[in-house]
VOGU-3710 file (C-alpha; in Angstrom, 3 decimals, decimal comma):
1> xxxxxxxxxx> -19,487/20,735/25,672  -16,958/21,720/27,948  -15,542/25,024/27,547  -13,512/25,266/30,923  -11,226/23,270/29,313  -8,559/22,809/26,684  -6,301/20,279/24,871  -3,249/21,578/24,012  -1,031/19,800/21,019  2,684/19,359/21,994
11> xxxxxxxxxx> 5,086/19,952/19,176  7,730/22,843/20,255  9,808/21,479/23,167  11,105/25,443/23,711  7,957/27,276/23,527  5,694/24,657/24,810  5,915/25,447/28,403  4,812/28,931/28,102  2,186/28,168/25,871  0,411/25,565/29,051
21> xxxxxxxxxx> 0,823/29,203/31,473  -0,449/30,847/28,828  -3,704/28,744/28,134  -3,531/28,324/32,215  -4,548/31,889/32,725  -7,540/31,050/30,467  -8,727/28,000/31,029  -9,326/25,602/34,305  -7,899/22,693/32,996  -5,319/22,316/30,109
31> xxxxxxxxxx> -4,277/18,956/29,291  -1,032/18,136/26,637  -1,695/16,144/24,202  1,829/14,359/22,574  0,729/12,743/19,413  3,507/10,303/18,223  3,634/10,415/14,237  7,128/8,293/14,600  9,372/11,766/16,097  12,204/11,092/18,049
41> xxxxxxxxxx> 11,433/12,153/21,892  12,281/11,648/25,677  7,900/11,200/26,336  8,931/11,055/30,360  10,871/14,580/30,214  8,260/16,258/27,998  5,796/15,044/30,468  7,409/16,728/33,354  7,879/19,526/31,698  4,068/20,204/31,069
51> xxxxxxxxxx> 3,466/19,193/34,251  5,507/21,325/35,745  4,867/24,275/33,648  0,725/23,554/34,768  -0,960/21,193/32,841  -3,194/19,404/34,521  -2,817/16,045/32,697  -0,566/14,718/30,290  -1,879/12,166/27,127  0,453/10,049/24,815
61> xxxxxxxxxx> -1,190/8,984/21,606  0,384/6,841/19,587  -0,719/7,300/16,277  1,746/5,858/13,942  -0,073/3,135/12,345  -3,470/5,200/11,863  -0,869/7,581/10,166  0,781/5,007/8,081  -3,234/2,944/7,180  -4,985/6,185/6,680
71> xxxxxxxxxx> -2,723/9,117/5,380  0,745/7,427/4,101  -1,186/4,791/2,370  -2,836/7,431/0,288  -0,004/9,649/-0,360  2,000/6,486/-1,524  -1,316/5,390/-4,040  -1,132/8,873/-5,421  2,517/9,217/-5,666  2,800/11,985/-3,525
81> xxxxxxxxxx> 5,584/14,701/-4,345  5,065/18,492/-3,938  7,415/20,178/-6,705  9,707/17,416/-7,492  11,475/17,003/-3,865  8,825/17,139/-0,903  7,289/14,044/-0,184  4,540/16,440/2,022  6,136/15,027/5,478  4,829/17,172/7,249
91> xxxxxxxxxx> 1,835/18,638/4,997  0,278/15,276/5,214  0,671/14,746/8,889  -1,409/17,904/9,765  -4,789/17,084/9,193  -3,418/13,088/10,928  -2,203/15,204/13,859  -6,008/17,327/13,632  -7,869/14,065/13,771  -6,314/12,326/16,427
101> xxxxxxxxxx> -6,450/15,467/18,838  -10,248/15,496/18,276  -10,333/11,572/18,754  -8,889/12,334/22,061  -11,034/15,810/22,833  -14,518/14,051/21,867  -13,658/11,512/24,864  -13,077/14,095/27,095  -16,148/16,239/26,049  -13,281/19,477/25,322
111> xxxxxxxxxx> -14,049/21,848/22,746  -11,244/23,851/22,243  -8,100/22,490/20,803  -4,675/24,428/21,137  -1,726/23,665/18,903  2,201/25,546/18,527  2,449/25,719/14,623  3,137/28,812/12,227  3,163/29,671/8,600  2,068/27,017/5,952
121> xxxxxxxxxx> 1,028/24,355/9,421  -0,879/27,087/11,270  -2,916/27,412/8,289  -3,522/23,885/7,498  -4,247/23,089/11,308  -6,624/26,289/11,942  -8,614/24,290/8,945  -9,187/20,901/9,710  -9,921/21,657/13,430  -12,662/23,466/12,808
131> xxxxxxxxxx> -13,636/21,077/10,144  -13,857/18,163/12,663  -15,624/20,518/14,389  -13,504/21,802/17,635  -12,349/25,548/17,826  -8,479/26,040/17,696  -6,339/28,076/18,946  -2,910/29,101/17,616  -1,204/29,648/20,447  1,877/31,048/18,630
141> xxxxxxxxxx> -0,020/33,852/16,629  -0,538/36,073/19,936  2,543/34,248/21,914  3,284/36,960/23,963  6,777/36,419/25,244  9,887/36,956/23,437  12,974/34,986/22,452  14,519/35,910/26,225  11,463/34,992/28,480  11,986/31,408/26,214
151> xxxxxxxxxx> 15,452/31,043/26,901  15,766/32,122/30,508  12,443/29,863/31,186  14,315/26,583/29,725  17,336/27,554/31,111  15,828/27,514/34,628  14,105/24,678/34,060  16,989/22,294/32,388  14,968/22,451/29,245  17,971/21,085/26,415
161> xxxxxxxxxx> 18,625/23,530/23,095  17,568/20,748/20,788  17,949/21,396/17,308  15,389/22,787/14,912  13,498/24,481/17,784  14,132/28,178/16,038  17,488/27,909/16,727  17,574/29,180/14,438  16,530/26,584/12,327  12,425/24,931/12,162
171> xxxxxxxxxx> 12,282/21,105/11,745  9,457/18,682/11,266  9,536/15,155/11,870  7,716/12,030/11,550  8,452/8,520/9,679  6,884/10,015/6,131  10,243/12,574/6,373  12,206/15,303/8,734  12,283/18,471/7,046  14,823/21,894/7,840
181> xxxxxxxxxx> 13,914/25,519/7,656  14,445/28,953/8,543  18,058/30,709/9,397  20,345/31,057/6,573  18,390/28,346/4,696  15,848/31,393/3,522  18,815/32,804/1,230  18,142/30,321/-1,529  21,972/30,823/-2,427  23,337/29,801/0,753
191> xxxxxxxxxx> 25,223/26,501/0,376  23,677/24,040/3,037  25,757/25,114/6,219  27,852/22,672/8,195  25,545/22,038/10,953  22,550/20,760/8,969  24,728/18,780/7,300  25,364/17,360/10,147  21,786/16,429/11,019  21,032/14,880/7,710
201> xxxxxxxxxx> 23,618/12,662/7,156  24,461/11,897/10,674  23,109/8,133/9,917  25,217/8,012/7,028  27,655/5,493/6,286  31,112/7,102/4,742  31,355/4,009/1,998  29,087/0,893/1,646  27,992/-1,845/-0,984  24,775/-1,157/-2,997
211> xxxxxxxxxx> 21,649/-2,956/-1,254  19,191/-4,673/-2,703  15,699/-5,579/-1,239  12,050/-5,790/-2,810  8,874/-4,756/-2,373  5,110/-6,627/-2,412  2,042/-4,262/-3,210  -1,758/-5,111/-3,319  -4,057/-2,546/-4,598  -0,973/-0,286/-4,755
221> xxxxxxxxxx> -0,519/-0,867/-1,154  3,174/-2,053/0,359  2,968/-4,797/2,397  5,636/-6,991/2,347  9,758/-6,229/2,641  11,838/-8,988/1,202  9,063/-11,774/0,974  7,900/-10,967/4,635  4,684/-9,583/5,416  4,833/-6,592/7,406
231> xxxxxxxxxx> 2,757/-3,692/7,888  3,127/-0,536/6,405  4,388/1,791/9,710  6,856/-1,366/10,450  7,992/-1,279/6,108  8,148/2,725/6,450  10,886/2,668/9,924  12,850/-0,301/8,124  13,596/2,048/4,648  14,224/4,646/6,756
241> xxxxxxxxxx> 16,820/2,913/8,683  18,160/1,967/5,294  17,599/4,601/3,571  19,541/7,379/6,045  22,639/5,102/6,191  22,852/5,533/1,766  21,819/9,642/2,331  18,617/8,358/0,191  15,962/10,935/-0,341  17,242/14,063/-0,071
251> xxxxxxxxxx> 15,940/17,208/-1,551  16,940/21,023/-1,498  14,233/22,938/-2,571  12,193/26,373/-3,016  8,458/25,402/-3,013  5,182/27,528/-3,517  3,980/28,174/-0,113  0,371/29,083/1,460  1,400/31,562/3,559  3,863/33,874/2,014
261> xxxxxxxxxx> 5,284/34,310/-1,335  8,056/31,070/-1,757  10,050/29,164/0,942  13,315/27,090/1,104  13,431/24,094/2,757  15,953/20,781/2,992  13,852/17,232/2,817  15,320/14,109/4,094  12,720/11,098/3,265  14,134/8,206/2,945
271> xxxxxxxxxx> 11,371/5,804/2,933  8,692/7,743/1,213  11,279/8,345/-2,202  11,600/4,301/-2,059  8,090/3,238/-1,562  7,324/6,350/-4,554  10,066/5,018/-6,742  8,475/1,239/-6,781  4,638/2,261/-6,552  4,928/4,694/-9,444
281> xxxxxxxxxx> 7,186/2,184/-11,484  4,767/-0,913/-10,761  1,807/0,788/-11,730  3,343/2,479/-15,036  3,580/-1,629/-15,226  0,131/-2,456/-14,528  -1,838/0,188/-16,105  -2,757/1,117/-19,796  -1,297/3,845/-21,358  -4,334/6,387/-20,685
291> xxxxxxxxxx> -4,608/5,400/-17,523  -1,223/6,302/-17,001  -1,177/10,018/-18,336  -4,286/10,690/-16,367  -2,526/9,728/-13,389  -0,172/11,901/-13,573  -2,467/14,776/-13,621  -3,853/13,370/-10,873  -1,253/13,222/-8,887  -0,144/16,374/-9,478
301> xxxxxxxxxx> -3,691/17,963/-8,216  -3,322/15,756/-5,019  -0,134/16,972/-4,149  -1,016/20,597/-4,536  -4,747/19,834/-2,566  -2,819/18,309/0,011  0,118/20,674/0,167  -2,824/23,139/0,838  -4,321/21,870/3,747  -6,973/20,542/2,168
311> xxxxxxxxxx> -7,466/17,008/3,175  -11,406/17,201/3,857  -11,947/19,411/0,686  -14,772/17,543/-1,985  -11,886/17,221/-5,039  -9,909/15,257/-2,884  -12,085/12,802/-1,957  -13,024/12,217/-5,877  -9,296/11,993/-6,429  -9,166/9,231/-4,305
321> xxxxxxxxxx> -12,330/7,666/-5,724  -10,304/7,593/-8,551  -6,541/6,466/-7,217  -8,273/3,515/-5,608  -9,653/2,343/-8,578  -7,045/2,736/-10,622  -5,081/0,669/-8,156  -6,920/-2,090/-7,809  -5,037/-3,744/-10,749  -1,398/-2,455/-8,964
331> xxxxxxxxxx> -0,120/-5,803/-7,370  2,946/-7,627/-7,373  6,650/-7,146/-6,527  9,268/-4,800/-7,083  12,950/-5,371/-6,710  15,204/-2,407/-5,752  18,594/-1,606/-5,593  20,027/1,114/-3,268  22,873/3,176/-3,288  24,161/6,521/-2,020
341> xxxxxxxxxx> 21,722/8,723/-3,000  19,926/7,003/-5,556  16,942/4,464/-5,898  17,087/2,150/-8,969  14,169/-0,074/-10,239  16,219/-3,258/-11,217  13,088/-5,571/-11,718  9,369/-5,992/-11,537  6,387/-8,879/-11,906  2,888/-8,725/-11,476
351> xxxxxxxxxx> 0,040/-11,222/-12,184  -2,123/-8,524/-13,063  -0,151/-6,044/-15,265  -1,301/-5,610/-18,515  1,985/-6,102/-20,173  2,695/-8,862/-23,081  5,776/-9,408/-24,735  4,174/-10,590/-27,781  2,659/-7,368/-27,411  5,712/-5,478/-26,934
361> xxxxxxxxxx> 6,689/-2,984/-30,094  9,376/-5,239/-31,837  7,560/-8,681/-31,059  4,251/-8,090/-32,878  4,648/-8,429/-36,462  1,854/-11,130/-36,720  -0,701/-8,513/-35,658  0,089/-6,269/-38,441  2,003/-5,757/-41,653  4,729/-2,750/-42,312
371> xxxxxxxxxx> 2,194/-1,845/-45,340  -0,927/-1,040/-42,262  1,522/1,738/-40,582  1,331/4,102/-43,726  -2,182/4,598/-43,448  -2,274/4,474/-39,179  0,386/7,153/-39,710  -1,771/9,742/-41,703  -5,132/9,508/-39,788  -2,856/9,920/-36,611
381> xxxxxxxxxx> -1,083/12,918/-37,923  -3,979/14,700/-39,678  -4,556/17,102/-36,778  -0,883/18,348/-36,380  -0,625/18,498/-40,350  -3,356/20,568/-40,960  -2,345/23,347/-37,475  0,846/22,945/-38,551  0,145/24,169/-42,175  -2,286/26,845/-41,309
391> xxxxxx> 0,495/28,264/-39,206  3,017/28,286/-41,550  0,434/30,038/-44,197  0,206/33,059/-41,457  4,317/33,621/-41,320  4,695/33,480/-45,361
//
């Protein structure tokens, strides 16, 4: 293996540079990796700037529909929200973003694998590295230079302010969701300040008509948009085109980190609150009643697991044993209508949903009598009865 050499992961336009002279002095060959999840980017100026800065090589990967097939798909079977507002945008891209690099390092025989996260990412990417077997380096835990030597060094070099890169905000982005941090967004009673604002709803439409599409699934899977087959990175960019002109999908929250005690941070996921909406609705549809409150434990535990970092770890992989199964019996279509800033279920049909109207709680008089609930009522209520009574024996 060679050890001369190392891939370096491109995410922070500001620091990146420094971070290739860095790993320059230390290696013989450093070669920047840009891993396209579906983030907004000039490629040709980031590759110039790496070049210039001293790598010796620069790779674009485009990884969006592994991302969509392999990580989206399960987020979207497992309903995927982290404490009711974060569709893990950027959580779930980390361990994508882990495999892909060593994709790319076990063709060119590199074992060390450099990336420019911090907090809650540097954690999950320091993990499934060295799962997959490559040794990574954080380059921002011992980044030696301070917020000058970053400045002066882009300023020299024409390298633009863009926003998000600790300035003083952080922002993630790929086509599962963009996500804000940092600045006056850690005081959890700041009001969202003007020039976020400005970057969330700068899509937005002022005033517009409600819009109304639908949605095919098979095995809980989306795959068509309106009665047109289309794959699942090419369903996820068309919601989110939709979906950022309504303000759709966005979430101000304080979440549970993994590094640190709590953090704030403003979602904006357009696309992944749709797909969410219909999946969870169409298999409440399709599913039986136990299924259903299972799931939802489930779902809960996948969330955190993932949230965590821990996309390799054994309980996930039996959770998804599990979600597939389950959604096996999740197909048909469901029709939406969109707004600003809501999702609405209008309508649903499936050929394989367990549902029945003759089944349905007013419609089934010819399966039973009135008479047949009074005894179904007392063998159901026994348990609570008798704890209930007990109890009230211990306060008289």
């Amino acid at each position: 293996m060679n050890s001369d050499s190392v891939l370096v992961i491109y995410y922070n336009r500001r620091y990146n540079p420094l971070i290739i002279r860095d790993l320059k002095s230390r290696f013989k060959e450093v070669i920047a990796l840009y891993i396209d999840e579906g983030q907004v980017r000039d490629i040709d100026d980031i590759e110039l700037e790496c070049i210039v800065a001293g790598a010796d090589k620069f790779i674009y990967k485009d990884y969006r529909k592994q991302y969509a097939e392999n990580f989206i798909s399960k987020a979207i079977k497992a309903n995927a929200i982290y404490q009711h507002g974060y569709f893990l945008s950027a959580a779930l891209s980390r361990p994508a973003i882990a495999e892909a690099a060593v994709e790319v390092a076990n063709i060119l025989d590199i074992n060390y694998i450099a990336h420019q996260f911090r907090g809650n990412d540097q954690a999950r990417m320091d993990m499934n590295i060295e799962i997959l077997d490559k040794i990574p380096i954080a380059s921002l835990r011992d980044f030696k230079y301070d917020e000058n030597v970053v400045n002066n060094y882009a300023a020299q070099y024409g390298i633009p302010q863009e926003f998000g890169c600790n300035n003083p905000y952080s922002t993630s982005e790929n086509i599962w969701g963009f996500s804000i941090e940092c600045g006056s967004l850690e005081e959890p009673e700041t009001f969202i300040p003007e020039d976020v604002k400005e970057k969330l709803f700068e899509h937005a439409l002022s005033a517009t008509e409600p819009i109304f599409l639908s949605l095919g699934f098979e095995h809980g899977v989306p795959v068509s948009l309106d009665g047109e087959n289309k794959s699942l990175a090419e369903i996820i960019e068309i919601l989110n085109e939709i979906g950022k002109k309504l303000s759709v999908g966005i979430f101000d929250i304080v979440e549970d980190g993994i590094v640190g005690l709590k953090t704030r941070a403003i979602y904006q996921s357009p696309a992944a609150h749709i797909l969410i909406t219909a999946h969870r609705d169409l298999e409440l549809y399709c599913s039986n009643r136990r299924e259903n409150w299972f799931k939802e434990t489930v779902d809960k535990k996948w969330a955190e697991l993932v949230y965590s970092g821990l996309w390799y770890d054994p309980l996930l992989t039996h959770l998804n044993y599990f979600i597939d199964s389950m959604n096996q019996n999740v197909n048909g279509e469901v029709k939406l209508e969109l707004g600003y800033k809501y999702v609405n279920v209008c309508s649903r049909t499936s050929k394989t949903s367990i549902y029945d109207h003759n089944l349905a709680i007013y419609n089934c008089g010819h399966l039973y009598s009135q008479s047949d609930t009074e005894g179904f009522a007392k063998i159901f209520n026994i348990h609570t009865k008798q704890s209930a009574k007990s109890k009230m024996r211990q306060i008289l």
